[in-house]
Each structure stands twice: as structure tokens, then as C-alpha cells.
N, CA and C atoms as a LAMMPS dump frame, in Angstrom:
ITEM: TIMESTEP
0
ITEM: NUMBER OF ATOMS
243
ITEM: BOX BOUNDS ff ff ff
-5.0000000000000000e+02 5.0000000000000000e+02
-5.0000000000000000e+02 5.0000000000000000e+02
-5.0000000000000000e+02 5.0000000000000000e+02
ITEM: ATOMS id mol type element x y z
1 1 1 N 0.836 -1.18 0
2 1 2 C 0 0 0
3 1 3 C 0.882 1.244 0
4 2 1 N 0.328 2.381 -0.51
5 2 2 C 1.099 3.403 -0.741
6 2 3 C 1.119 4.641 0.741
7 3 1 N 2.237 5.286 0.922
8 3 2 C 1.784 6.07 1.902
9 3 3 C 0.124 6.76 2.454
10 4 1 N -0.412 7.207 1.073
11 4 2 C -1.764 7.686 1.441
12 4 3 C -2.835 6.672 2.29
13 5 1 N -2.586 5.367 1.196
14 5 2 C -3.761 4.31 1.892
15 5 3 C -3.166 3.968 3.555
16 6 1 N -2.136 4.001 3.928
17 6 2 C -1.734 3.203 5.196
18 6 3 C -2.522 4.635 5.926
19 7 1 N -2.255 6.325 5.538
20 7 2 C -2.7 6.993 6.663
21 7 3 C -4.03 6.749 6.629
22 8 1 N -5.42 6.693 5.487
23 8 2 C -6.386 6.878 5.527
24 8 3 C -7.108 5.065 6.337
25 9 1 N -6.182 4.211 6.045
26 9 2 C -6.379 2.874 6.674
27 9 3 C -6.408 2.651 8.106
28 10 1 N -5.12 3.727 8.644
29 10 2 C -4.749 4.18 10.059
30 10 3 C -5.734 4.986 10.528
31 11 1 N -6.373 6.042 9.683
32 11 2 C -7.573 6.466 9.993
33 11 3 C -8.687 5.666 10.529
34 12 1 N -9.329 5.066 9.531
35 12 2 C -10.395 4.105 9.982
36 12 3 C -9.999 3.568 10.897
37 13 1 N -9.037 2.47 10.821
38 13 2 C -8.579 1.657 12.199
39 13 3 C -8.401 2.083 13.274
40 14 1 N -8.222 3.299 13.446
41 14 2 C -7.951 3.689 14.794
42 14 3 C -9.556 4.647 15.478
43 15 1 N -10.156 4.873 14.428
44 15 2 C -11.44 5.264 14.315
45 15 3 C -13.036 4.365 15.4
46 16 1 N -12.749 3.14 14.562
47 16 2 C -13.371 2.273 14.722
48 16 3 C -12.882 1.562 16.034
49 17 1 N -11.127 1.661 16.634
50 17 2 C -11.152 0.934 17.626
51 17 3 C -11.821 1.802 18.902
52 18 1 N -11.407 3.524 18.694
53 18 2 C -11.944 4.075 19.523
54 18 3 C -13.418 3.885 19.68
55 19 1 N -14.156 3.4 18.634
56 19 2 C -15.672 3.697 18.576
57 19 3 C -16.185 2.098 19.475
58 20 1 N -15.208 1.177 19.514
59 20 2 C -15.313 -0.374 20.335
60 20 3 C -15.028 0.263 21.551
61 21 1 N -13.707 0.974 21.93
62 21 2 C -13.535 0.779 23.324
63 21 3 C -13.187 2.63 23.641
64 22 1 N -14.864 3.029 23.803
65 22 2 C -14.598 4.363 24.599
66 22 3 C -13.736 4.862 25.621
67 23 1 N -13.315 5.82 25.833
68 23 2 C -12.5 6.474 27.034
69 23 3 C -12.152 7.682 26.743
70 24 1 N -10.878 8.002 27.599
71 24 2 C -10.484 9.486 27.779
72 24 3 C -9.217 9.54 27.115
73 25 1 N -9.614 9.346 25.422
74 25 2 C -8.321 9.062 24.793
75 25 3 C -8.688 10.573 24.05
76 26 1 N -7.219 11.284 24.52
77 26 2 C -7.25 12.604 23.347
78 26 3 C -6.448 12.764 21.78
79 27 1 N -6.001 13.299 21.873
80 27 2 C -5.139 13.994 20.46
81 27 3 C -5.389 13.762 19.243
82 28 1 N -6.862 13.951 18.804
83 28 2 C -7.297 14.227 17.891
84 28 3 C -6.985 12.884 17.115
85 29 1 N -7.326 13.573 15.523
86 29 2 C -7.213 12.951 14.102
87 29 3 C -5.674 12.009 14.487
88 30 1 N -4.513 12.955 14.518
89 30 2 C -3.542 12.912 14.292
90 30 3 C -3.455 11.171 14.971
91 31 1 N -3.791 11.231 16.178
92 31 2 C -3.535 10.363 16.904
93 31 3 C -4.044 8.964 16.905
94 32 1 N -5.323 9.179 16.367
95 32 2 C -6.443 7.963 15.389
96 32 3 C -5.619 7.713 14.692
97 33 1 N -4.872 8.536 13.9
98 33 2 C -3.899 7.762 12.857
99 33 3 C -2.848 6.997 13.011
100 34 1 N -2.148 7.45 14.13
101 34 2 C -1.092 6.451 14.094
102 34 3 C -1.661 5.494 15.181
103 35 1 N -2.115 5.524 16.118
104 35 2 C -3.031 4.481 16.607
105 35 3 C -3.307 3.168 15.28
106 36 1 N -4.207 3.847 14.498
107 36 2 C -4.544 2.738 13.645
108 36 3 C -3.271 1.824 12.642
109 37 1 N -2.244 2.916 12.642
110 37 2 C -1.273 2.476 11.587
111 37 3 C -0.326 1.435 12.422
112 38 1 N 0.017 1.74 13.852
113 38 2 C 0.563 0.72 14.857
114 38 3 C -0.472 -0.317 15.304
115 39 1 N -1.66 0.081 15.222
116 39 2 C -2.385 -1.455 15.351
117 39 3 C -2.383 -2.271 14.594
118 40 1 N -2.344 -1.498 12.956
119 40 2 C -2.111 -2.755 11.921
120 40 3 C -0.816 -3.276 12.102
121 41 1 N -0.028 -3.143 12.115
122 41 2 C 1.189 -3.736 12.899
123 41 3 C 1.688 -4.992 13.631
124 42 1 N 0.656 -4.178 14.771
125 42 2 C 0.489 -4.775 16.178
126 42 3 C -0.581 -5.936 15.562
127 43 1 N -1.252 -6.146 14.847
128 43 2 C -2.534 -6.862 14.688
129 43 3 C -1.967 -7.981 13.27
130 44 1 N -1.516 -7.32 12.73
131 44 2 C -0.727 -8.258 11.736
132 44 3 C 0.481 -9.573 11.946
133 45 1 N 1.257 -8.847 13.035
134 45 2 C 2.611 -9.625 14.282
135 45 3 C 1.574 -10.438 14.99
136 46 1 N 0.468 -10.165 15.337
137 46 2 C -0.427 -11.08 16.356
138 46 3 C -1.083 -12.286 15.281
139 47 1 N -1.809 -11.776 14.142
140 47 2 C -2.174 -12.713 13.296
141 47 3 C -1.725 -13.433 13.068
142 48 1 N -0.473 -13.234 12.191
143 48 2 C 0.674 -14.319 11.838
144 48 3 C 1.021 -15.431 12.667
145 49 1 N 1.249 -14.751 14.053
146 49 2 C 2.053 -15.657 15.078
147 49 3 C 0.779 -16.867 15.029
148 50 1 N -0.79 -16.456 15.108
149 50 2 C -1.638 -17.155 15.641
150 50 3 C -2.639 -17.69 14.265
151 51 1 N -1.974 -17.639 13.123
152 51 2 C -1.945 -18.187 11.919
153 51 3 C -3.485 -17.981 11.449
154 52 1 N -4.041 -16.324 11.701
155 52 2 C -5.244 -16.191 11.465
156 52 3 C -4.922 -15.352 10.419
157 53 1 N -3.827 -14.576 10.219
158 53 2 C -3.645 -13.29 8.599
159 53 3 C -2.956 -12.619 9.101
160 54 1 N -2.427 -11.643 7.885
161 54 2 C -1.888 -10.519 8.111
162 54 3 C -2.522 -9.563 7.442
163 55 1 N -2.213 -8.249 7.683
164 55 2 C -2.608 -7.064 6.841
165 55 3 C -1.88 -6.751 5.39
166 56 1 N -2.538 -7.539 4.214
167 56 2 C -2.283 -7.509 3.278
168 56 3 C -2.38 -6.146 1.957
169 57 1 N -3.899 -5.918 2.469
170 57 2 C -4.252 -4.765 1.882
171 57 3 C -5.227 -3.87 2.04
172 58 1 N -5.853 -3.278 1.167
173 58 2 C -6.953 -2.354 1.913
174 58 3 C -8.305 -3.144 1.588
175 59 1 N -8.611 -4.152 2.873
176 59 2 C -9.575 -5.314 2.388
177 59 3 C -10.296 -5.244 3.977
178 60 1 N -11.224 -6.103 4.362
179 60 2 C -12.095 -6.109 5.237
180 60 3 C -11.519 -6.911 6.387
181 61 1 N -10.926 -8.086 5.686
182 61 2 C -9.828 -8.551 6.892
183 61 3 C -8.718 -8.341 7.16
184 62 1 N -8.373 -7.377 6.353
185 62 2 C -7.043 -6.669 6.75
186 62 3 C -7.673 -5.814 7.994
187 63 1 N -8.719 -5.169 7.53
188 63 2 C -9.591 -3.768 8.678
189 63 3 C -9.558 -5.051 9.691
190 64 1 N -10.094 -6.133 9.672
191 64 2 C -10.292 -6.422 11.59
192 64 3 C -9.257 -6.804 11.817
193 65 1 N -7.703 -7.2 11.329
194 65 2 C -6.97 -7.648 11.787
195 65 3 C -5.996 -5.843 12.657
196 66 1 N -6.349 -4.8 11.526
197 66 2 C -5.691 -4.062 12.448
198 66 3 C -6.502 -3.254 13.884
199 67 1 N -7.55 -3.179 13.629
200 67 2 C -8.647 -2.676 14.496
201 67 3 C -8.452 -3.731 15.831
202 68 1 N -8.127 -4.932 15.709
203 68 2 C -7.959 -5.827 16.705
204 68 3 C -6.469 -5.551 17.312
205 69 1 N -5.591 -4.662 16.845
206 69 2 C -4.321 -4.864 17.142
207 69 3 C -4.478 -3.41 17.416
208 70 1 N -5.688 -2.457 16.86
209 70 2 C -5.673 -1.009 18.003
210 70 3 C -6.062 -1.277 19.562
211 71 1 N -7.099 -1.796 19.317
212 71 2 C -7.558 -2.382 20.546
213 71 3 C -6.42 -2.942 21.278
214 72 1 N -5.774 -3.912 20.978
215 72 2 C -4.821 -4.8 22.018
216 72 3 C -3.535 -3.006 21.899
217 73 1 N -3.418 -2.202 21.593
218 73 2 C -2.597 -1.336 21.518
219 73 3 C -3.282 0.099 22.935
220 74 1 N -4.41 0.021 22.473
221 74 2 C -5.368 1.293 23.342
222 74 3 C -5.31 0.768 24.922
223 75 1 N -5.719 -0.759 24.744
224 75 2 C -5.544 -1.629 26.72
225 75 3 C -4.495 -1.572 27.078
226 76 1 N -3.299 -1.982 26.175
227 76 2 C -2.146 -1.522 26.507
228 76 3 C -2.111 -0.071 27.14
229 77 1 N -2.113 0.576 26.357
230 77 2 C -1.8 2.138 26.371
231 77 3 C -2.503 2.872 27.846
232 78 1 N -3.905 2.018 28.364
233 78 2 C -4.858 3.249 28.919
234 78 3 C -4.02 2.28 29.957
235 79 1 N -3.286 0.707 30.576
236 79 2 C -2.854 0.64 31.277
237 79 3 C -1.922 0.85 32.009
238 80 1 N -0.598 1.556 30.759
239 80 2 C 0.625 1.856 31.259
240 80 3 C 0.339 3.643 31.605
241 81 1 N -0.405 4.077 30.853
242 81 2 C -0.343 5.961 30.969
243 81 3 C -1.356 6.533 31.261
């Protein structure tokens, strides 16, 4: 994927994880984005290991594999800070 699709992908993904698991998460757009772009990541390293996918492209199971790896990124996050 090209720079544009990973930010607008990081968009959604980080969009949608906030919209699963509400809280007192700030910093805007900016932050949905890389949220989502480290969950695909984070969600792709988890797939693989557990031989369910990776984030291949801009496809529907690519979206839950990174949305699942914002999430495991946001529990992380709201537990350490």
C-alpha cells in the first residue's frame, strides 16, 4: 500500500477501535492515525504468530486484523499511561 492508503487505513482503524472501546483518549485525528497504523502492525505480528492473517491490503480482513491490534494497543496504552 502506498503512503496515502496506510494513513487513511490508520484512519479508519484507529477510528473504529476508539468507537469499540470508549474512554479518555485525546489527540485528535492525528492520533487515530497512528493508533490505527501501529495497530495494523500490532494486529498483523499477532495474526501471523496465531496463523489467522496478516494485513495484506486495503480489504475487510485486513480492517479487523488491524482494528484488533488497536484495541490490544489502546488496553495496553490506557494501562501503562
Amino acid at each position: 500500500m502506498s503512503w496515502l492508503a496506510w494513513i487513511v487505513f490508520g484512519l479508519i482503524a484507529g477510528a473504529l477501535a476508539k468507537l469499540i472501546m470508549p474512554g479518555p483518549d485525546g489527540g485528535g485525528w492525528l492520533k487515530t492515525i497512528l493508533l490505527g497504523i501501529v495497530g495494523a502492525l500490532v494486529g498483523g505480528w499477532v495474526g501471523t504468530l496465531l496463523g489467522v492473517g496478516s494485513v495484506q491490503g486495503f480489504d475487510l480482513g485486513s480492517m479487523a486484523i488491524a482494528v484488533g491490534g488497536a484495541l490490544i494497543v489502546l488496553f495496553i496504552g490506557r494501562k501503562f499511561f
